[in-house]
C-alpha positions as a printed NumPy array, in Angstrom:
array([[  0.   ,   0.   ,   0.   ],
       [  1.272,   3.337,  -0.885],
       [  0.039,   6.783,  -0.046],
       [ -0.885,   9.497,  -2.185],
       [  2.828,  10.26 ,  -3.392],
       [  3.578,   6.723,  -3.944],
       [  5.54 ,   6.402,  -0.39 ],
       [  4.776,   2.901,   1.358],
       [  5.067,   2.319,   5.059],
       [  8.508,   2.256,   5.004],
       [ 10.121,   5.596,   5.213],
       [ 11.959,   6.53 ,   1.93 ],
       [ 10.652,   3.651,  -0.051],
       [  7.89 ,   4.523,  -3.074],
       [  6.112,   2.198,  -5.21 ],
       [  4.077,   2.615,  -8.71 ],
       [  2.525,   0.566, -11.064],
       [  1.496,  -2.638, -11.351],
       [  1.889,  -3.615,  -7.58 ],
       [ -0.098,  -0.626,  -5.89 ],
       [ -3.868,  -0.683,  -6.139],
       [ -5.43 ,   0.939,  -9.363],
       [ -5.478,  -0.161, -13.189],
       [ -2.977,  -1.581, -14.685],
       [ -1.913,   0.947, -17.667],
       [  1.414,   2.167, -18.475],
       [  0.42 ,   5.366, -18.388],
       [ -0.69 ,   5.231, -14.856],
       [  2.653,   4.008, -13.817],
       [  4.506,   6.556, -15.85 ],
       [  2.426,   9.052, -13.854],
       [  2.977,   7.708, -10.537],
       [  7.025,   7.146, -11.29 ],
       [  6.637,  10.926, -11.458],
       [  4.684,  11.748,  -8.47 ],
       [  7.527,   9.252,  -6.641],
       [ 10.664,  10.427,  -8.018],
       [  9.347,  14.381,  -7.301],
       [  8.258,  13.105,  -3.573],
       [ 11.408,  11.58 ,  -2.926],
       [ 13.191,  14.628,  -3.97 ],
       [ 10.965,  16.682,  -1.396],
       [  9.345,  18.852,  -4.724],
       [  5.738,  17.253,  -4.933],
       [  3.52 ,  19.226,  -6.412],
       [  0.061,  17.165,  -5.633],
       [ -0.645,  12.954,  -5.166],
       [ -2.287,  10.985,  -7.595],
       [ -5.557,  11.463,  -8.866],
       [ -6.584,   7.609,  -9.541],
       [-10.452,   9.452, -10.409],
       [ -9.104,  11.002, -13.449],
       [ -6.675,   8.19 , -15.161],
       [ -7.963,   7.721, -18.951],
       [ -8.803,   4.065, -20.145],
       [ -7.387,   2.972, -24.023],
       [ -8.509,   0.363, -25.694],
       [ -6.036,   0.111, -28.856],
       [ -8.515,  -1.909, -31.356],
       [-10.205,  -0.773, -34.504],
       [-12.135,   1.618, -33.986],
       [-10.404,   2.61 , -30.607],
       [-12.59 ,   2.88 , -27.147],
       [-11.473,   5.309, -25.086],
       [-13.118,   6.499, -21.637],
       [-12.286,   8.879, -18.399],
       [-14.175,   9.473, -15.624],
       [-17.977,   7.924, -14.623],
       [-20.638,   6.753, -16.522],
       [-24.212,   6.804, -16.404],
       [-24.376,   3.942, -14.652],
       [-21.932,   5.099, -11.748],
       [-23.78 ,   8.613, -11.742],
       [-27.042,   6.789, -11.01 ],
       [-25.082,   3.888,  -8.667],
       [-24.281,   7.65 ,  -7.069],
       [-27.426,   9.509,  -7.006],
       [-25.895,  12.06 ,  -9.419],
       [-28.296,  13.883, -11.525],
       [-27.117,  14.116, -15.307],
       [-26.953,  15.103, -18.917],
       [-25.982,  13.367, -21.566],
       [-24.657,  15.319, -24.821],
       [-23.822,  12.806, -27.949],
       [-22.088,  13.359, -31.049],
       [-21.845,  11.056, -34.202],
       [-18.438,  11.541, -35.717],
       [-20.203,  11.893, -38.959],
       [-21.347,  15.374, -37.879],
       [-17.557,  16.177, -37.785],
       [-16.248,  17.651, -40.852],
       [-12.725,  16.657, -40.395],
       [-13.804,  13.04 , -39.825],
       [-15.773,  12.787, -42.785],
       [-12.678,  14.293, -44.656],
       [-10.198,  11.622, -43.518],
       [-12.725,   8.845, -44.227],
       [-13.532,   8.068, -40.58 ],
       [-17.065,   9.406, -39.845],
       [-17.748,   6.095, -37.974],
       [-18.262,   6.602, -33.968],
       [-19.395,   8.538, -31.512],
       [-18.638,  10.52 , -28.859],
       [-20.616,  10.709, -25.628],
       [-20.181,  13.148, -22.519],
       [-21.866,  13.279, -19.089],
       [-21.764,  15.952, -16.723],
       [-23.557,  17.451, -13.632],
       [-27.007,  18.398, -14.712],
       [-26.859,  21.641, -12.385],
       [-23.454,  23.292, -12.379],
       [-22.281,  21.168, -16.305],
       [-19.459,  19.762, -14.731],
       [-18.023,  17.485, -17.066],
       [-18.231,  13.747, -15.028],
       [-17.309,  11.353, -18.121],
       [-16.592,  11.339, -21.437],
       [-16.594,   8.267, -24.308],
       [-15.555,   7.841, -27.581],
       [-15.469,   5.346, -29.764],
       [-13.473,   6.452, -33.454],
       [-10.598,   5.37 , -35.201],
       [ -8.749,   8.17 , -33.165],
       [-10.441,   7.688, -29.776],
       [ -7.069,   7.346, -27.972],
       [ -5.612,  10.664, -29.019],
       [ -8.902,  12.319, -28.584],
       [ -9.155,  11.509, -24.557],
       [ -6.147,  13.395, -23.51 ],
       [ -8.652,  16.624, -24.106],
       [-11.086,  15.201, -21.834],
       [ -8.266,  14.121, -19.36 ],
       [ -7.444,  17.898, -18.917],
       [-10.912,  19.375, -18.904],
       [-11.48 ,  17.151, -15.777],
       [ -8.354,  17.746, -13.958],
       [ -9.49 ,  21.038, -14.126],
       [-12.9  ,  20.389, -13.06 ],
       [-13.993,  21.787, -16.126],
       [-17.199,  22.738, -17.12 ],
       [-19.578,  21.662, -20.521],
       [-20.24 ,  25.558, -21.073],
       [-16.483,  26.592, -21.102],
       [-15.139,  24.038, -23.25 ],
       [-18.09 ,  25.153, -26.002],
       [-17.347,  28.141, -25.798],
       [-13.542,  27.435, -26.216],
       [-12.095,  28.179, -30.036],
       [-11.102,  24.673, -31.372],
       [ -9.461,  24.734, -34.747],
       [-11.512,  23.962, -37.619],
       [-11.256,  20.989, -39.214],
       [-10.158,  19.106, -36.846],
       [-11.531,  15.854, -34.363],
       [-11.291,  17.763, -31.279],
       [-14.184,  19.365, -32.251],
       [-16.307,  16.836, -31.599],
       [-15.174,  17.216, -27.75 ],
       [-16.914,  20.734, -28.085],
       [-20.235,  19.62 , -29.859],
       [-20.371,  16.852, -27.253],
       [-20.439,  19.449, -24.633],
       [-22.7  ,  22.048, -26.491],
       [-25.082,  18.873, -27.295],
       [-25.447,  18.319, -22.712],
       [-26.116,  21.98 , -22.413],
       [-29.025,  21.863, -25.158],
       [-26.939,  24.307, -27.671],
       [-25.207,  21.662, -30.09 ],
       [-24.064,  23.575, -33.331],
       [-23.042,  21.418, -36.085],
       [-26.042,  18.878, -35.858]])
């Protein structure tokens, strides 16, 4: 068992990866090897965040997923919206020949904080890391619309997603 910097019970030992609780994904342990080696150095700047650690799965098309789903929200009590995008709606996907997919977020149905986020596109995997950040920064549906994203491009579906939960989609 480790604490939130990695450290185990014995002082000046850390441990990551596969043998501390949590998924197994090398980019989990990749981010805990950080949070260890900045610890042990006496310069850590927060502990890990195991609520926020985005899941890849590298088939064709990709799933990719961070954060909770409707069926956690409800397991929760958490009232939610839903905003869903077909990538078909996305002029840069129809462009490369991928309009296949979807792309689904969840957030708070009061304050449109963003809870989850799915996708499932040929490019689902690079797509995440945009959801990764708008959570760690407890981002919110109506900010991320309202964020420029460069046209064409995939990442706009992240946007539409969120403008579809708030009721103002644009492109569909």
């Amino acid at each position: 068992m480790v604490d939130e910097f990695m450290q185990t019970n014995i002082p000046n030992h850390f441990a990551i990866g596969d043998i501390v609780p949590g998924p197994q994904l090398a980019h989990k342990a990749s981010h805990e090897g950080i949070i260890a080696a900045e610890a042990a150095c006496g310069k850590a700047h927060h502990g890990m965040d195991y609520s926020n650690i985005p899941s890849c799965t590298y088939c064709q098309p990709q799933v990719a997923s961070i954060g909770l789903t409707e069926q956690a929200c409800k397991e929760r009590g958490i009232e939610y919206r839903i905003g869903k995008v077909p990538f078909s709606a996305i002029g840069k996907a129809i462009a490369i020949g991928e309009p296949e997919g979807m792309i689904k977020v969840i957030i708070d149905k009061e304050i449109g904080e963003v809870l989850g986020v799915h996708i499932l596109h040929s490019e689902a995997t690079e797509l995440i890391a945009e959801a990764a950040i708008i959570r760690s920064h407890e981002g919110i549906a109506a900010s991320v619309k309202e964020t420029i994203h460069p046209h064409p491009t995939l990442s706009e579906s992240v946007m539409e997603a969120m403008a579809a939960a708030i009721g103002e989609p644009i492109n569909f």
